[in-house]
LOLO-330550 format. One record per residue (C-alpha): z, y, x; chain; residue in three letters; residue number from 1. Coordinates in steps of 0.001 Angstrom, whole numbers, plus 500000, padded with zeros to 6 digits. Layout:
N
ATOM|c3|c2|c1|c|r|k
ATOM|Z|Y|X|A|Ala|NUM .
...
//
This chain:
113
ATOM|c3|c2|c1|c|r|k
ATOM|500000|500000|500000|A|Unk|1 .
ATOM|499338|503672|501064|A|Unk|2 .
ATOM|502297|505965|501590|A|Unk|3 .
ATOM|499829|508863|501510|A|Unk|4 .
ATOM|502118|510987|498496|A|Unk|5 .
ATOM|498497|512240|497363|A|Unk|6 .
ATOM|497833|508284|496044|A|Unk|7 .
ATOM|499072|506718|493332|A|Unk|8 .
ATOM|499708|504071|495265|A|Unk|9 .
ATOM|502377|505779|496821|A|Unk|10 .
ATOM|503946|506542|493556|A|Unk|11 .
ATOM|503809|502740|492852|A|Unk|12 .
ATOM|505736|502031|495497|A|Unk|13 .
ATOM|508447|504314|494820|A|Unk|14 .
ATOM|508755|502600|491345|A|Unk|15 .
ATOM|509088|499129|493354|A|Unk|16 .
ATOM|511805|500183|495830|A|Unk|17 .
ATOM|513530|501004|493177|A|Unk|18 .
ATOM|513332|498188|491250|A|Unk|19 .
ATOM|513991|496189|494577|A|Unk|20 .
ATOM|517219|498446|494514|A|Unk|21 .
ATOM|518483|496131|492333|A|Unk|22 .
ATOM|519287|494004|494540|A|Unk|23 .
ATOM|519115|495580|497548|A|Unk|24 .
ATOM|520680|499760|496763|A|Unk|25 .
ATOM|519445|501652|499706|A|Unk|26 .
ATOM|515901|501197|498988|A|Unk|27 .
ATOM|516758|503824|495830|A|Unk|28 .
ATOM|517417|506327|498491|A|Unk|29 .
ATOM|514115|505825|500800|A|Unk|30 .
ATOM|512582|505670|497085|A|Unk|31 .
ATOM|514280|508982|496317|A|Unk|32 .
ATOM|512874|510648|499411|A|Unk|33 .
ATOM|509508|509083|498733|A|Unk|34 .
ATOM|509390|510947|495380|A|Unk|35 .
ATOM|510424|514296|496878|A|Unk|36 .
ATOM|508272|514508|499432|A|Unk|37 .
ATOM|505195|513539|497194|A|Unk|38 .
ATOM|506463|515827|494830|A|Unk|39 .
ATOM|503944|518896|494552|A|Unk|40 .
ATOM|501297|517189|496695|A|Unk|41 .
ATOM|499501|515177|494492|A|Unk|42 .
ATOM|497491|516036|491133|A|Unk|43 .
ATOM|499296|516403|487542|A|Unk|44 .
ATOM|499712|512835|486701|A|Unk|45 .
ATOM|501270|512526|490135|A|Unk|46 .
ATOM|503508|515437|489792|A|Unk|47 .
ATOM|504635|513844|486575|A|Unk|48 .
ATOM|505304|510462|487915|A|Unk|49 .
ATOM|507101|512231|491052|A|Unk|50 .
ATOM|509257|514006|488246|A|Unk|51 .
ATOM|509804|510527|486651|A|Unk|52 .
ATOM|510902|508845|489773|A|Unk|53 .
ATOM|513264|511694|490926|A|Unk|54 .
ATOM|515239|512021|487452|A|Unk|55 .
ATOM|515119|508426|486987|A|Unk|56 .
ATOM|517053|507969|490450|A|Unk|57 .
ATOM|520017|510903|489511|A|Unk|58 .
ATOM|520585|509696|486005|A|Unk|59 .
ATOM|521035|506294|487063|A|Unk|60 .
ATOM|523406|507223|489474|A|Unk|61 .
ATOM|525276|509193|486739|A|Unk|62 .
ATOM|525271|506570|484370|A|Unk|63 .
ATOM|526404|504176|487139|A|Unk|64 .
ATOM|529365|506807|488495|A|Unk|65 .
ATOM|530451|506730|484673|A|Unk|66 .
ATOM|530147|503318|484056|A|Unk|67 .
ATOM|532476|502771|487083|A|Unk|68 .
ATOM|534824|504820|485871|A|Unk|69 .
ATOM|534943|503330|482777|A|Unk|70 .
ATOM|535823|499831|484084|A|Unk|71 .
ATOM|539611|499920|483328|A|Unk|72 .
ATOM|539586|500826|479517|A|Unk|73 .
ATOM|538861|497258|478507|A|Unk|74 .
ATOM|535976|496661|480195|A|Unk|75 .
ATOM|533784|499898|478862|A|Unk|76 .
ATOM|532630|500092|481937|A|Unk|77 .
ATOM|530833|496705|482100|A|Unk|78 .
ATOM|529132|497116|478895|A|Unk|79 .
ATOM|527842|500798|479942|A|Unk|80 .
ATOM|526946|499422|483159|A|Unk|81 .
ATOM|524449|496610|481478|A|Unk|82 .
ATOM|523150|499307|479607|A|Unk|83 .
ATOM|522916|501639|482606|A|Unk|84 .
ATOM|520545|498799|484078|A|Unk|85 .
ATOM|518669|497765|480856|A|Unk|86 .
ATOM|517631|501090|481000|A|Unk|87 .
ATOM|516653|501708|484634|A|Unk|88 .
ATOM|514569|498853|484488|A|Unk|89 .
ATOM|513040|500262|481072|A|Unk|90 .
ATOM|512323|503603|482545|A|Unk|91 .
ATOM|510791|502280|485822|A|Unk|92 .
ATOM|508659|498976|483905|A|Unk|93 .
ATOM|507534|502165|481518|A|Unk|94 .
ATOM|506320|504220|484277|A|Unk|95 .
ATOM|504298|501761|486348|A|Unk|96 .
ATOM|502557|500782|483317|A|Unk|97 .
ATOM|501935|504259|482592|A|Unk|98 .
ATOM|500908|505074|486183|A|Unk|99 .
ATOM|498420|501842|486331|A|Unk|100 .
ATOM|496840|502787|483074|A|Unk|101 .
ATOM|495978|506527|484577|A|Unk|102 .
ATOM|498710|508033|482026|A|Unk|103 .
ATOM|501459|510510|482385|A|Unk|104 .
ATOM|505527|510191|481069|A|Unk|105 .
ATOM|505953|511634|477588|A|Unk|106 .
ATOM|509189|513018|478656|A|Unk|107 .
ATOM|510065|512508|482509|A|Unk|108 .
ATOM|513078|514797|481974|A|Unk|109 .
ATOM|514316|512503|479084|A|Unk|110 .
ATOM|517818|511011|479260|A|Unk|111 .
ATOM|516730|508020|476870|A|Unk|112 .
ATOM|513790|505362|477385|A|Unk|113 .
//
């Protein structure tokens, strides 16, 4: 894959590193950096996959910080945390399908799917 932030193939991979983050966190972060510095390099659809990627990577890391915090009033945190990761996966699936079909995000600044 390219790592040129002008392709979308660059974008792509940002999506997969942080789906690999999963399982492996710091590849969120090289992810993260990925997305910034591609940010306002590439065309529109870029720019709003870039936009995408970026608030995908803080809001998860809200949601997680909460759902950690949660943990000790009978298990909130757990159940916030499984939906913190239902719906990182949701918003990261959605955007490489949108990316590989040419589309943009509806709403990359959305705190829902």
């Amino acid at each position: 894959m390219s790592v040129d932030p002008n392709t979308r193939g660059n974008a792509n991979l940002v999506y997969i590193l942080y789906l690999v983050a999963i399982v492996v966190g710091i590849t969120s972060i090289i992810g993260l950096v990925m997305a910034y510095l591609g940010k306002g390099q590439g065309d529109a659809l870029l720019e709003n996959h870039y936009n995408n990627q970026i608030n995908i990577f803080w809001k998860g890391l809200l949601y997680s910080v909460i759902s950690v915090i949660l943990i000790p009033i009978l298990g909130l945190g757990i159940l916030t945390g499984l939906a913190a990761l239902v719906w990182y996966i949701v918003r990261c699936v959605k955007g490489m399908q949108s990316l590989s079909a040419g589309q943009p995000i509806d709403n990359p600044g959305s705190w829902l799917f």
